[in-house]
C-alpha positions in Angstrom: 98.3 111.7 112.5 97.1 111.8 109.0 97.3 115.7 107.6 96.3 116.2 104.3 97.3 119.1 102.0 96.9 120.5 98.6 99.1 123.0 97.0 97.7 125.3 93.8 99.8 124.5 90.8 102.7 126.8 90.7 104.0 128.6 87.6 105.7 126.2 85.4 108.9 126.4 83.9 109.6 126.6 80.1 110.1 122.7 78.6 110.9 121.2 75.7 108.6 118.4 75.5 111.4 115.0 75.2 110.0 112.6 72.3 111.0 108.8 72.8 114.4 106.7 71.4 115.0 105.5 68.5 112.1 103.2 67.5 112.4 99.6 67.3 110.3 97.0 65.2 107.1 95.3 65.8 104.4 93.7 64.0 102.5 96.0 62.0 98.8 94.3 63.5 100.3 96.3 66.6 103.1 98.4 66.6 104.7 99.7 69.3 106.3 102.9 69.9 109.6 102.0 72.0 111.8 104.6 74.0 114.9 102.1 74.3 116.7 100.5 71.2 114.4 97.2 72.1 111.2 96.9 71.2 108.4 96.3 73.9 106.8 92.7 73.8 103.5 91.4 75.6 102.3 87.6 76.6 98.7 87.7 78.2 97.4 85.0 80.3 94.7 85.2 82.5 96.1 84.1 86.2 94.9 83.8 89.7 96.6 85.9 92.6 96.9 82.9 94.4 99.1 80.7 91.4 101.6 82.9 90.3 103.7 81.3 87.8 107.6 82.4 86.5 108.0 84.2 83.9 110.1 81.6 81.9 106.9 79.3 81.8 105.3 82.0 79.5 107.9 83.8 77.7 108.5 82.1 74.0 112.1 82.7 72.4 110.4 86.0 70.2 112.1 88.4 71.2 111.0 91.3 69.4 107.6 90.8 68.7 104.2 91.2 70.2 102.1 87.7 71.1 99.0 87.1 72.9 98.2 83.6 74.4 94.1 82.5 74.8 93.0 84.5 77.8 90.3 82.2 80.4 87.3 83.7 81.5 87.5 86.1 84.0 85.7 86.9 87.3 82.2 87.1 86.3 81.4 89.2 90.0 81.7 92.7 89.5 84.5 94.1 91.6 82.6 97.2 93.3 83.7 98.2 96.8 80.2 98.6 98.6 80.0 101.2 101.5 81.2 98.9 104.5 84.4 98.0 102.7 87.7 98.5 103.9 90.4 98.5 101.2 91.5 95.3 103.0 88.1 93.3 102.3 88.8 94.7 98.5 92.0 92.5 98.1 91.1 89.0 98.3 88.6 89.3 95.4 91.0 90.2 92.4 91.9 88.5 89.3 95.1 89.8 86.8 96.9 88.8 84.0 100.3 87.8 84.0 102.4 90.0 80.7 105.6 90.6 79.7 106.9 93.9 79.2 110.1 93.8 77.3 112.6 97.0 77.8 116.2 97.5 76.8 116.4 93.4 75.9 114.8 92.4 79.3 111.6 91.0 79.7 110.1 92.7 82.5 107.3 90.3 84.5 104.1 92.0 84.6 100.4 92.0 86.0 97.7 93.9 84.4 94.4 94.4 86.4 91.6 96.2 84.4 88.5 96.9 86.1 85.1 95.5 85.4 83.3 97.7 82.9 83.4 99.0 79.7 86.8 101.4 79.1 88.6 102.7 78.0 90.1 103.2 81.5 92.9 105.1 83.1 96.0 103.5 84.0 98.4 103.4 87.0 101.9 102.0 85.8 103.7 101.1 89.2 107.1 99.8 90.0 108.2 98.7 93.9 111.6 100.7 95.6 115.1 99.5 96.6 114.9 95.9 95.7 111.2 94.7 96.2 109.0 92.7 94.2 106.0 92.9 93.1 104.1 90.5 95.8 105.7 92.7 98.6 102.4 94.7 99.2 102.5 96.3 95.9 100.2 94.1 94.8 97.7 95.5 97.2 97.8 98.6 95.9 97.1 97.4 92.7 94.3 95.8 93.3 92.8 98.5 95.8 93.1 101.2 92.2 91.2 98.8 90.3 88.7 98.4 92.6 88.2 102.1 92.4 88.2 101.6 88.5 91.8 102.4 87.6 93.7 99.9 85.3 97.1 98.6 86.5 100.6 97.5 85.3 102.8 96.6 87.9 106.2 95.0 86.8 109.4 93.5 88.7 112.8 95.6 87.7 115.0 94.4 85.5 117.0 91.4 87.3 114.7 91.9 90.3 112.0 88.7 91.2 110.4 87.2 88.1 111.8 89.8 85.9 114.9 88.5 83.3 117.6 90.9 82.4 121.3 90.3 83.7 123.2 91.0 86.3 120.7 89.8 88.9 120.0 92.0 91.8 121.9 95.3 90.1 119.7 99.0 90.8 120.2 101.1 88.6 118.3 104.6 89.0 119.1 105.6 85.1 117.8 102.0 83.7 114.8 101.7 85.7 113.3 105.8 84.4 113.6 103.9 81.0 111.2 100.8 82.4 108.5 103.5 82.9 108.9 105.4 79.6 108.9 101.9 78.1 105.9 101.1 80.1 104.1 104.3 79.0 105.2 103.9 75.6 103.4 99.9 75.5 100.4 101.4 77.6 98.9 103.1 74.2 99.0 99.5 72.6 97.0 98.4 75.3 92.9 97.6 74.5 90.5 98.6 76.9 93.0 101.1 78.5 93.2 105.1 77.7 95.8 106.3 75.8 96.4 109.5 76.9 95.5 108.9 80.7 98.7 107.2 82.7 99.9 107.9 86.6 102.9 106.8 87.8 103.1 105.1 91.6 106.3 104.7 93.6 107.5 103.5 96.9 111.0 105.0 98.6 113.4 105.0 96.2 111.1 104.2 93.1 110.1 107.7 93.7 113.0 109.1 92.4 112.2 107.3 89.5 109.3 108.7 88.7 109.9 112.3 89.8 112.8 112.0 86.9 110.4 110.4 84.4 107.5 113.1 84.9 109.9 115.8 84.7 111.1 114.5 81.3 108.3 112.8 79.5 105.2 114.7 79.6 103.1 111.9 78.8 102.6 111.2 82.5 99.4 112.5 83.6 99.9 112.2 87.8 102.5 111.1 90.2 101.8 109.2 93.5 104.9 108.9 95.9 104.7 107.3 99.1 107.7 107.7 100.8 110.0 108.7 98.4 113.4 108.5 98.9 114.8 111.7 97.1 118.3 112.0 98.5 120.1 112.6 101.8 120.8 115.8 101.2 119.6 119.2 99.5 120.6 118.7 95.9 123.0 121.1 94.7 122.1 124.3 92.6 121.0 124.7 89.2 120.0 127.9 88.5 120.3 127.9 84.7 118.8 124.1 84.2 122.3 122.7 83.2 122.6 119.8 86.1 118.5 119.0 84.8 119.7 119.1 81.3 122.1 116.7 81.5 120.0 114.1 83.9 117.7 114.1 81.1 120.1 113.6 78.7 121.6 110.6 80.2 117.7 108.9 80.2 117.3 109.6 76.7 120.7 108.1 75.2 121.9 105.7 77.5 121.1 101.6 77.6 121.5 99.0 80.7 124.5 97.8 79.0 126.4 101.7 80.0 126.1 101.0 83.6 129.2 99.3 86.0 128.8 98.5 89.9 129.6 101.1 92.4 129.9 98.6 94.9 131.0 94.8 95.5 127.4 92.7 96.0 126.0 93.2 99.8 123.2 92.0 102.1 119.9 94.5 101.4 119.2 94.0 105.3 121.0 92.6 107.9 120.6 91.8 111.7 124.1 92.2 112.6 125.4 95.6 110.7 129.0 95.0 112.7 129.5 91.3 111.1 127.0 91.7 108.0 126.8 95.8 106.9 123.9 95.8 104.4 123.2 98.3 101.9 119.8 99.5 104.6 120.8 99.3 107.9 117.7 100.4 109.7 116.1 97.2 112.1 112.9 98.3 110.6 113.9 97.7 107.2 115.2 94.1 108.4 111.9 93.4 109.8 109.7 94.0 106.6 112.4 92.7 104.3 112.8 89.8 105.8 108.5 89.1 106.5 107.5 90.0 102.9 110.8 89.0 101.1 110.8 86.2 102.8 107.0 84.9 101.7 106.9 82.1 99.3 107.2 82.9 95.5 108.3 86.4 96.6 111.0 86.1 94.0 113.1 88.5 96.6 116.8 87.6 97.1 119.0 89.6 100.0 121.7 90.9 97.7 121.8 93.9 95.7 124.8 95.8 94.2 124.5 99.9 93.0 125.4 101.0 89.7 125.6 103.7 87.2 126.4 104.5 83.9 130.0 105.2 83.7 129.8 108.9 82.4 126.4 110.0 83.9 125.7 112.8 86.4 125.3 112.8 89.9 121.2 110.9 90.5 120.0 114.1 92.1 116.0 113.4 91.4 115.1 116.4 94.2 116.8 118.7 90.9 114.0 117.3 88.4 110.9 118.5 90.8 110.5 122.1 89.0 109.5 120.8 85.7 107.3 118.1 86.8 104.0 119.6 85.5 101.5 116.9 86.6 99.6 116.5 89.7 101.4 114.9 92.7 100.8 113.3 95.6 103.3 112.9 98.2 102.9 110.6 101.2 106.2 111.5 103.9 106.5 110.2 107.0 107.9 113.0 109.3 110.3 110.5 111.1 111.3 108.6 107.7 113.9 106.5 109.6 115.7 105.7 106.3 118.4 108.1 105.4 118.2 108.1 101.6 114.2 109.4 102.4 115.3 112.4 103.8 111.8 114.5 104.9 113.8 117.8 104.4 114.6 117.0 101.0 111.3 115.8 100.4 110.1 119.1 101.3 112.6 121.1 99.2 111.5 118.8 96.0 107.8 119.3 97.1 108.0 123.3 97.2 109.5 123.1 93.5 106.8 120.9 91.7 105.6 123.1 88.7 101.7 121.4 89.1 99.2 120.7 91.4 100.7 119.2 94.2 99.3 117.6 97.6 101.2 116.7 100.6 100.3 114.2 103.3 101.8 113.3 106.6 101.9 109.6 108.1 102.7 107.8 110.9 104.3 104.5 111.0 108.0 105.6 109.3 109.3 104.1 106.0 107.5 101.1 106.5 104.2 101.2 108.3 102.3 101.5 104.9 103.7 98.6 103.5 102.3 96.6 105.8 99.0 94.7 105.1 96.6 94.1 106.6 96.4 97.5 108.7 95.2 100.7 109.4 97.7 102.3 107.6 97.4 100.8 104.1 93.9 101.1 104.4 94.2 105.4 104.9 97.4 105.0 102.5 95.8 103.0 99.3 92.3 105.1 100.0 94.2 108.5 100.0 96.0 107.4 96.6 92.6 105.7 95.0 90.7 109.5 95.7 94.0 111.1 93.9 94.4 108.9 91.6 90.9 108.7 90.0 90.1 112.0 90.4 93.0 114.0 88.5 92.7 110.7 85.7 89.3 111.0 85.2 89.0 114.9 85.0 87.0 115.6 82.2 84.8 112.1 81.9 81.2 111.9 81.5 
């Protein structure tokens, strides 16, 4: 089953638009307009898919500045999808560059993919869920949106894959709305991209993420969610906006540094949940973990440990959903076999979104849409492309 609906945008709630953190320093060829106390920082070099290289191999010791590196020539083919293309087919003929996103003192590995043609073009800023890198299908996404003419940044969390930032393997909901705000925030340095065009995508519990960041920084101009993870249960009331209040008050002051483990280090999957309890417990999550994770040059490790800034409120991103003003798109499969992806409260965050708003149901649970090559991706990636491009490119000529 694949149903398909949109939802007129509902009337939004009063907002005080949230300007960015202190600035930091840059080079005054190209400044950049931070949201944590660290300065954003860029290295380009032209890469194939096939020869990913680790991020220490490009990264100088500069670590508040912006560098660029001699770029190769890229694909001289124009990467148009003609009529009897799949999504699939589109994958295996994309080039990126390989950047670094700095936020918070971590250099965050990133790919940019920027369409053939003149831009400037819209951009889709996207960041994986619980643990997953960037090679873990994400990529596929990626490339599928700049096929359909949609620039891309897609980045590893901090301490997650190629990504530097320490402790290793620590999530951290609070830290990881700041990655996007720092992402938006080094998207208007960007040539060739526009300024004041940028979506946010999210898988599972990335979704969260974004939900938070659209609800607090209005510079984000559409949300696609597939899957998101939004809680286990209803969030709890807020009828005067003081629970929302102080969720966006904790993204706007706190740091990385703020946060301490709510957990000792555990297995992300496991086969054996009596002898080895991991932090996802469902056999379907231990079968795509292990598949994609495993993969050479995934840069995925099976540990992860929770954490949280030691005075913030209860991560309730279901709360944030009535100011998020932009369009959304969420993808929910009705028997979402994780627990954290709750279709209920999916629903409930859904119903509350301030904006245009489209709902889709899939088959194939948490996980069928991460898995490529298949049906699924293909009706997943093309149903985000069709969003995607037409609420960014409302208005072109």
């Amino acid at each position: 089953m694949w149903r398909s609906t949109r939802t007129a945008p509902a009337t939004p709630r009063a907002r005080t638009r949230c300007t960015p953190s202190t600035p930091g320093t840059a080079p005054a060829a190209r400044a950049i307009r931070p949201t944590s106390a660290t300065a954003a920082s860029v290295i380009t070099a032209e890469t194939s898919r096939s020869t990913p290289r680790p991020v220490q191999a490009i990264t100088p010791a500069m670590p508040n500045s912006i560098w660029e590196t001699r770029e190769r020539k890229g694909r001289e083919r124009p990467l148009e999808a003609s009529a009897s293309e799949t999504a699939t087919d589109i994958v295996a003929r994309v080039e990126r560059r390989d950047i670094v996103l700095r936020s918070d003192g971590a250099d965050l590995a990133t790919w940019l993919f920027l369409p053939d043609g003149p831009g400037p073009h819209p951009l889709v800023i996207m960041a994986h869920g619980f643990s997953a890198t960037r090679t873990m299908t994400a990529d596929k996404y990626a490339e599928v949106f700049r096929a359909a003419g949609l620039a891309v940044l897609l980045y590893d969390h901090r301490g997650f894959g190629a990504s530097g930032g320490q402790p290793r393997q620590r999530i951290d909901p609070w830290t990881q709305v700041r990655e996007y705000r720092d992402a938006l925030t080094f998207a208007e340095t960007l040539d060739g991209v526009a300024h004041d065009r940028h979506a946010l995508w999210s898988d599972s519990f990335s979704a969260g993420v974004a939900v938070t960041c659209a609800a607090i920084d209005d510079r984000v101009s559409a949300v696609a969610a597939q899957a998101p993870a939004l809680g286990r249960a209803l969030p709890p009331a807020d009828p005067d906006g003081s629970l929302f209040n102080a969720i966006r008050d904790q993204v706007l002051s706190g740091h990385a540094a703020d946060s301490e483990d709510l957990s000792e280090a555990m297995p992300v999957v496991s086969d054996d949940q009596h002898r080895r309890p991991s932090a996802l417990a469902p056999l379907t999550a231990y079968r795509w973990f292990i598949e994609y994770g495993g993969r050479f040059e995934s840069g995925w490790v099976n540990d992860v440990t929770r954490a949280t800034p030691k005075a913030a409120p209860s991560w309730q991103p279901a709360l944030c959903a009535p100011y998020v003003r932009c369009p959304v798109l969420f993808q929910v499969s009705p028997s979402d076999e994780m627990v954290g992806a709750n279709p209920e409260v999916s629903r409930y965050a859904f119903d509350r979104l301030a904006g245009t708003k489209e709902w889709s149901d899939l088959e194939g649970g948490h996980f069928g849409l991460l898995y490529w090559p298949s049906e699924i991706f293909d009706r997943a990636s093309s149903e985000q492309a069709r969003f995607l491009s037409a609420h960014l490119r409302r208005g072109e000529q």
